[in-house]
N, C-alpha and C positions, 0 to 999 in steps of 0.2 A: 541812572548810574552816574557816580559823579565824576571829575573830571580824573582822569587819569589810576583811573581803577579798570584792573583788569578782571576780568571773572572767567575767564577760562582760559586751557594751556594749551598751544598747538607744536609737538614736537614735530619740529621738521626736518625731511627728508632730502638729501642732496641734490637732487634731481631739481626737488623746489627752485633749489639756494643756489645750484650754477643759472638755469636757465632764467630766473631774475636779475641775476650777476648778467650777466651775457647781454640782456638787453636794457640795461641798465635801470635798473626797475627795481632794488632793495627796496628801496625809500618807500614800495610800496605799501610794507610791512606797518608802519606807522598809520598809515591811513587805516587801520581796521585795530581802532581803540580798545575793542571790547576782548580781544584777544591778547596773550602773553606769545611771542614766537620763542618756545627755546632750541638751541641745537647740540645733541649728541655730541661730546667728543670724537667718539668716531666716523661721527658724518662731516664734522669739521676737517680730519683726516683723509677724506674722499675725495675733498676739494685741493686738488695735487697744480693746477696750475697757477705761476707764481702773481700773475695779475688779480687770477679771480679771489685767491686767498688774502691777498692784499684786502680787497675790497668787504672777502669776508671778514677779516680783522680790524676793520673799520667800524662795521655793523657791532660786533660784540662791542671795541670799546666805546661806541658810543650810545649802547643799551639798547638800541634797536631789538636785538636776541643776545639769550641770555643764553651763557654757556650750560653745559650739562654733564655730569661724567655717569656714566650708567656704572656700577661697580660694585654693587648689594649682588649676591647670588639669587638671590628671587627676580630681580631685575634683568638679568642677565638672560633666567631661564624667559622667562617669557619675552624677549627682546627675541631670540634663537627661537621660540616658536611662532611666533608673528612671523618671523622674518623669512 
């Protein structure tokens, strides 16, 4: 694989993205090249405290994870059946 290719998508879950936050450990996201991390808008909305969201809007603008807006109604449904 070459260098900064990613070949697969890992939508991530809040839970992930505080408890990385918390022990300061995003950055770890870059170390596992071969995956993309994106995040939900509504899982960005999850993250309600004003430090961690800080740090989450750090990570978006600087590509680490790539925003997401889940908003097609076939998305939606099976987002609500997963879920």
């Amino acid at each position: 694989m070459s260098a900064g290719v990613r070949s697969s998508v890992v939508v991530t879950d809040a839970n992930v993205l505080i408890n990385l936050i918390v022990v300061g450990r995003l950055d770890m996201l870059a170390e596992v090249p071969a995956y993309e991390f994106v995040v939900p808008d509504h899982v960005v909305e999850e993250v309600r405290k004003p430090a961690q969201r800080r740090v989450l809007a750090k990570g978006l603008a600087s590509g680490l994870l790539r925003p997401m807006s889940i908003s097609a109604t076939a998305s939606l449904e099976l987002f609500a059946a997963l879920r």
